[in-house]
N, C-alpha and C positions, 0 to 999 in steps of 0.2 A: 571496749565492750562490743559484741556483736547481737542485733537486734534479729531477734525470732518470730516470723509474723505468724499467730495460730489460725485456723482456719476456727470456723463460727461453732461447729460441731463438737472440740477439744476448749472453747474456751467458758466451760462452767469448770473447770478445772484448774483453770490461772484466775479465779477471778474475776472472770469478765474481761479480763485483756486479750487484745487483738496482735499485740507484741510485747515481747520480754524483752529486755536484755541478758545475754547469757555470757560469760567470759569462758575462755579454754582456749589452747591452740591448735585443736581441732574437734572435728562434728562430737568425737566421742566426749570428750571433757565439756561441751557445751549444752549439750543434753543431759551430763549429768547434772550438770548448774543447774538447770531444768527443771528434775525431778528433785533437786536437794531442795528448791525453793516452791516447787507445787508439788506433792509426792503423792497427789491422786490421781494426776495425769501418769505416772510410770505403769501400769499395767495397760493402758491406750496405747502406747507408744514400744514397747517392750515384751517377749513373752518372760514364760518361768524359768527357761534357762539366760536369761539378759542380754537376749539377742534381739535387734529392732525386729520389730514384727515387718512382715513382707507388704503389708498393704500399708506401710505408711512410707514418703516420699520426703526426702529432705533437699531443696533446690539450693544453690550457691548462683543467685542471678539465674540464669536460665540453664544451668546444668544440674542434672540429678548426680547425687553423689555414688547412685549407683552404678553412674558409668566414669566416675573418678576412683578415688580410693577406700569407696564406702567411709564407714566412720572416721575413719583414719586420716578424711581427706582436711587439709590443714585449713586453717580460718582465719582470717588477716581483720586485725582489729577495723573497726566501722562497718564488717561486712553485713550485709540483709539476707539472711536465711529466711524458707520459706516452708513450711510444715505440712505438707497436702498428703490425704488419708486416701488413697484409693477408693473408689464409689464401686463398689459391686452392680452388676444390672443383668439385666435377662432381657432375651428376644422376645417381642410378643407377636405372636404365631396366629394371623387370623384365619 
């Protein structure tokens, strides 16, 4: 099993948990564990064509997957993924 830590914002979604465990041998089959076990988190995570949405970040230890092989990039049992949603902000212009 590999352990999914949700950030605070996604977790009225899992329940109130702050990590899942998810199985697959890589990001993409582990997030689908994901959404098969919480299926109100997949439109947060996901757009309408079932593509991960752009502001959401998935770590392997301190690499983003999107400088790996995006979903595709493989997941070695025990490992700690990390779920961080991009924060939008703006300049404030005095």
């Amino acid at each position: 099993m590999t352990i999914l830590r949700i950030p605070t914002p996604l977790r009225p979604y899992t329940n109130g948990k702050n990590e899942v465990n998810v199985s697959g041998a890589n990001i993409s089959e582990a997030l689908n564990d994901l959404t098969n076990q919480f299926p109100n988190i997949k439109p947060h995570l996901f757009n309408e064509g079932g593509e991960l949405r752009p502001f959401v970040n998935i770590f392997i230890g301190e690499n983003n997957i999107k400088d790996l092989q995006g979903v595709d990039t493989p997941v070695k049992d025990g490992e700690r993924l990390m779920l961080i949603p991009s924060i939008a902000g703006g300049m404030h212009v005095a």
